[in-house]
C-alpha positions as CSV (number, residue, x, y, z in Angstrom):
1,X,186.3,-52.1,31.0
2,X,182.1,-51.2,31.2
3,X,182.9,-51.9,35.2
4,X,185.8,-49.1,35.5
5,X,184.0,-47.1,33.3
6,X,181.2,-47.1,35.4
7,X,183.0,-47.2,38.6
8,X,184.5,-43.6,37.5
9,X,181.0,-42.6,36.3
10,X,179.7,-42.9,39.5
11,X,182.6,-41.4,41.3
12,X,182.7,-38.1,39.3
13,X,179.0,-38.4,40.0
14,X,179.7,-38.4,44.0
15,X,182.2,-35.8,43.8
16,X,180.0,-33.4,41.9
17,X,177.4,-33.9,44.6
18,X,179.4,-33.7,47.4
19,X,181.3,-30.4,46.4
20,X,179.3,-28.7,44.0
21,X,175.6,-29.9,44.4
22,X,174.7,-29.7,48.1
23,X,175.0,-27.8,51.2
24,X,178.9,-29.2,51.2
25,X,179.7,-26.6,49.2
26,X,182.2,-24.0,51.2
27,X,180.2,-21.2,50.2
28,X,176.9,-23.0,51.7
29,X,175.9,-20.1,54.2
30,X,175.8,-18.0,51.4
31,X,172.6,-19.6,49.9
32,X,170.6,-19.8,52.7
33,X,167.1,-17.1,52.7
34,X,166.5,-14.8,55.5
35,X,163.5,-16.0,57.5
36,X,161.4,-14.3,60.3
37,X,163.2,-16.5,62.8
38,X,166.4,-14.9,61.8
39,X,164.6,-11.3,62.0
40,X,163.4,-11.7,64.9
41,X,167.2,-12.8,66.7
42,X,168.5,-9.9,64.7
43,X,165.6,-6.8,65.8
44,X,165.2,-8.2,69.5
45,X,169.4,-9.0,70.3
46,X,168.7,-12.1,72.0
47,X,171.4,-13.7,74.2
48,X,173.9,-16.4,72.3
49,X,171.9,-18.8,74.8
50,X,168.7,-18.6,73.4
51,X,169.8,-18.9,69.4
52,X,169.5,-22.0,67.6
53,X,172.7,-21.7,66.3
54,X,176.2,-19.6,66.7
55,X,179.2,-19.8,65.1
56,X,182.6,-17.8,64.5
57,X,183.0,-15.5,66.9
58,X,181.4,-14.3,70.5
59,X,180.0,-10.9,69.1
60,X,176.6,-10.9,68.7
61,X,177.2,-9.1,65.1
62,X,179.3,-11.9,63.8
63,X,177.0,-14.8,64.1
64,X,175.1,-16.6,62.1
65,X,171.9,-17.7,62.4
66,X,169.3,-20.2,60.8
67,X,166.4,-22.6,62.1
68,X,166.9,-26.2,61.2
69,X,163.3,-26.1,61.1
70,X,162.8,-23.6,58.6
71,X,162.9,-25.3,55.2
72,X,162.6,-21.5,53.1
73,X,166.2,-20.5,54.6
74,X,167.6,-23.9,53.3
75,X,165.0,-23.6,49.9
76,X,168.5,-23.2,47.5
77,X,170.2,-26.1,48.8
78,X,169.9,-29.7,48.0
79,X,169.1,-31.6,51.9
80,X,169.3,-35.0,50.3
81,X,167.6,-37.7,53.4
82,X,170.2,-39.9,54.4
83,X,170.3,-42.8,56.7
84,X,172.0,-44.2,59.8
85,X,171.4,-47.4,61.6
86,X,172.6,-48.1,65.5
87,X,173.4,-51.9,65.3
88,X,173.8,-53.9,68.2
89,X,175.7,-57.2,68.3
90,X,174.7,-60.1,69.9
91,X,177.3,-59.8,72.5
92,X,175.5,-56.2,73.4
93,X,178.2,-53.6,71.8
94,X,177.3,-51.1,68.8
95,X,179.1,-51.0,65.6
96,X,180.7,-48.0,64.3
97,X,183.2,-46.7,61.7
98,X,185.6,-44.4,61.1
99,X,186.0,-42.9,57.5
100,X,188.6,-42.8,55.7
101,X,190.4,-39.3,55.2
102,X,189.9,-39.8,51.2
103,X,185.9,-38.8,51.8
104,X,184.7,-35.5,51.4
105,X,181.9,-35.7,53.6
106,X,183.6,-35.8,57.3
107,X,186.7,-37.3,56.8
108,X,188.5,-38.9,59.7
109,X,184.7,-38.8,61.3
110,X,182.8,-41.2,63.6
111,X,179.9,-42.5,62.1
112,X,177.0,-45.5,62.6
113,X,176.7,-47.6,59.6
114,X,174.8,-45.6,56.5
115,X,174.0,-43.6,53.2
116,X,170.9,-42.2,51.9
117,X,167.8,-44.2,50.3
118,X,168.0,-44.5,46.7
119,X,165.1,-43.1,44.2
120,X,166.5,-45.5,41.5
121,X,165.6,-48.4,43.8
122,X,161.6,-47.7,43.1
123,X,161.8,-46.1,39.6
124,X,162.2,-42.4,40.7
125,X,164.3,-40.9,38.0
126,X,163.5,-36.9,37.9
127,X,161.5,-34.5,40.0
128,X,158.8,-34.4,37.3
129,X,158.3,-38.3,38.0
130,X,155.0,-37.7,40.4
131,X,153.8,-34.5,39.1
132,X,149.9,-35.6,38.1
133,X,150.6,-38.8,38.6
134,X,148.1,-41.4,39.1
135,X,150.1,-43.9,40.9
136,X,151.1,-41.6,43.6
137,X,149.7,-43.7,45.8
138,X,152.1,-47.3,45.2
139,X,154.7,-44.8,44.3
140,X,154.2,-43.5,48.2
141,X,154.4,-47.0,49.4
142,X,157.4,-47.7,47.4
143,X,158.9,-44.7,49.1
144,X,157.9,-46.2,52.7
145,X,159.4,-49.7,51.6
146,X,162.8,-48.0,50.5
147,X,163.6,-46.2,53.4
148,X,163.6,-49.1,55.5
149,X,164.9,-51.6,52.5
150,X,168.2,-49.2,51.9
151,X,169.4,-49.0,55.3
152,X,169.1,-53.0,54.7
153,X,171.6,-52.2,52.0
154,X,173.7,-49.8,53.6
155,X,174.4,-51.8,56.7
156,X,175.4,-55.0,54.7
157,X,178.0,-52.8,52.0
158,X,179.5,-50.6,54.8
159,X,180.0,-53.6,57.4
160,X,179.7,-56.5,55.4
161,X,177.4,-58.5,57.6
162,X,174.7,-60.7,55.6
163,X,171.6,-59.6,56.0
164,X,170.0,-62.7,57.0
165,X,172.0,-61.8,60.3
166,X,169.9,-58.5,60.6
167,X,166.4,-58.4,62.4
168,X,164.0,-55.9,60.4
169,X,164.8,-52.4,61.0
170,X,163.1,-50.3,63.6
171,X,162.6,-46.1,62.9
172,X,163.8,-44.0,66.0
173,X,163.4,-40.8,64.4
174,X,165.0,-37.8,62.4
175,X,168.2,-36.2,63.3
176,X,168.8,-32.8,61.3
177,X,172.6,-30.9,61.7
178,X,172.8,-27.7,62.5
179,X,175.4,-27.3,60.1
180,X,173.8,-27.5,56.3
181,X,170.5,-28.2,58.1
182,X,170.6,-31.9,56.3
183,X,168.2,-34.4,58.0
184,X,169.6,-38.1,58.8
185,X,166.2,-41.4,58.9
186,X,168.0,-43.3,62.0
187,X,167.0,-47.0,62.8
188,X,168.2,-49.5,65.5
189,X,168.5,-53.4,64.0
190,X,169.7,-56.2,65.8
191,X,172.8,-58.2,64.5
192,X,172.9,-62.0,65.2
193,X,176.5,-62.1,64.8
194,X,179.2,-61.4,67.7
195,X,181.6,-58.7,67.5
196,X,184.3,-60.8,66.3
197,X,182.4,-62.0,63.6
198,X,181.6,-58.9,62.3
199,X,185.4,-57.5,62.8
200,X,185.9,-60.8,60.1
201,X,183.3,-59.6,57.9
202,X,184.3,-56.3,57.7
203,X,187.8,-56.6,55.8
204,X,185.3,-57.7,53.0
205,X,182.4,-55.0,52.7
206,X,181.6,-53.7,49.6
207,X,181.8,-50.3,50.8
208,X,184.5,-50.6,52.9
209,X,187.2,-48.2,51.1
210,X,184.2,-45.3,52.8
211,X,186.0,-46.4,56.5
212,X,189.3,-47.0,57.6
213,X,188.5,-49.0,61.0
214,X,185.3,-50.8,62.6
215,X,184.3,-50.6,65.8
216,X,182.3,-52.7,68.4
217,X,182.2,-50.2,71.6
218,X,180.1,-50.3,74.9
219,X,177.3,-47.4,75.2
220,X,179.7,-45.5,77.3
221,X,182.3,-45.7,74.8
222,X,180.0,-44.6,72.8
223,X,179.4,-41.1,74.6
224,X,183.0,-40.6,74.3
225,X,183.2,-40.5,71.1
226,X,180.4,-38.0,69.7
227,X,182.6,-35.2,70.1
228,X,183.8,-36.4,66.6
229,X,180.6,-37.4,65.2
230,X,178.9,-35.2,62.2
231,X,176.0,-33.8,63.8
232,X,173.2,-35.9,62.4
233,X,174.9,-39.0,63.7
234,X,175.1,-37.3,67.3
235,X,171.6,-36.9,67.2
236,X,171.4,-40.6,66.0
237,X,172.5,-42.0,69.0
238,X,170.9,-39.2,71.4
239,X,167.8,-41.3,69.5
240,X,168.8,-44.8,70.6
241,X,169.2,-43.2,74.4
242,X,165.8,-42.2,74.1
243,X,164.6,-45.5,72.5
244,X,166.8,-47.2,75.6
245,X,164.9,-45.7,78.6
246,X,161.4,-45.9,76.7
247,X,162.2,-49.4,77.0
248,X,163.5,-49.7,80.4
249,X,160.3,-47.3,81.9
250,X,158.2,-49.9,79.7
């Protein structure tokens, strides 16, 4: 009964942050603080080519405009760090999922295997926690270790590989979205298992009620299918291209 308890705790818990708590919000816009970048699109009428960002309509009047890197516009929102991880499999294809259509975040979405670190995992329990602290500096290493132990975490509850089969995770960069400006830590580990070990594995993942389908695909299958990707997770993989031809040039 403590488990279902919990289970619902936790739940309402998501829900309030998905829908209420964050830039998810449908009224998100609405938050966001003029900046000088928008002030200077709106006084000098520059063409929709050279703005960051466009939306709605193809008058000039009716779009809207922010800088995903200006953090005072997105200063009244929550931009919680989430997490993504390109995984290979030993037989050279990359895993993906689709989510379910019961999510809030994306439904019905492509995504690479993720979450968000937790601050739970390394005692972090309020925003007060640091404030004159003296440990800031093993509290900053714990923060380091985290980022790289949750995607660990995330990769084994969404997929349901073990994660003696995953080789240590490698940081590719930052993806941000344009929409809700919310930045993504992506990672590229290796998987020891074959495709159709992991398609075995998968029925089984902890997390697995997030996705409705797991895929193995080619790189070029890939490409195909960013057109349904959330942002972040397009700039994920426009990350492991990058990391790709560093390696080939190298």
């Amino acid at each position: 009964m403590e488990a279902i308890v919990r289970r619902v705790e936790m739940d309402q818990r998501k829900s309030l942050i998905t829908f209420v708590g964050t830039n998810l919000n449908p009224s998100w816009e609405k938050f966001l603080v003029a900046s000088e970048v928008l002030t200077l699109i709106l006084q000098t009428r520059l063409q929709p080519s050279d703005c960051l960002y466009m939306r709605d309509s193809e008058s000039l009047d009716h779009y809207q405009y922010f800088s995903a890197d200006d953090p005072t516009q997105c200063r009244h929102t929550s931009s919680p760090l989430g997490n993504g991880a390109i995984v290979e499999t030993s037989d050279q294809k990359i895993v993906l999922l689709q989510r379910s259509n019961n999510v809030g975040e994306f439904p019905g979405h492509f995504v690479f295997p993720g979450g968000h670190p937790e601050p739970e995992e390394v005692g972090i329990e309020t925003h007060e926690y640091c404030k004159g602290s003296k440990d800031s500096e093993l509290v900053n290493k714990k923060v380091s270790q985290e980022m790289f132990e949750s995607i660990i975490r995330e990769v084994v509850e969404e997929i349901g590989v073990p994660a003696t089969s995953l080789s240590d995770p490698l940081f590719i960069g930052i993806s941000c979205r344009v929409l809700n400006v919310r930045p993504a830590i992506f990672f590229f580990i290796k998987c020891s298992l074959e495709s159709k070990e992991i398609h075995q594995l998968y029925s089984k993942a902890q997390d697995g009620y997030e996705s409705t389908q797991l895929y193995t695909v080619s790189m070029i299958e890939v490409e195909h299918m960013t057109s349904k990707m959330p942002g972040c997770h397009q700039g994920g993989f426009a990350l492991y291209k990058l990391m790709v031809e560093a390696l080939k040039k190298n």
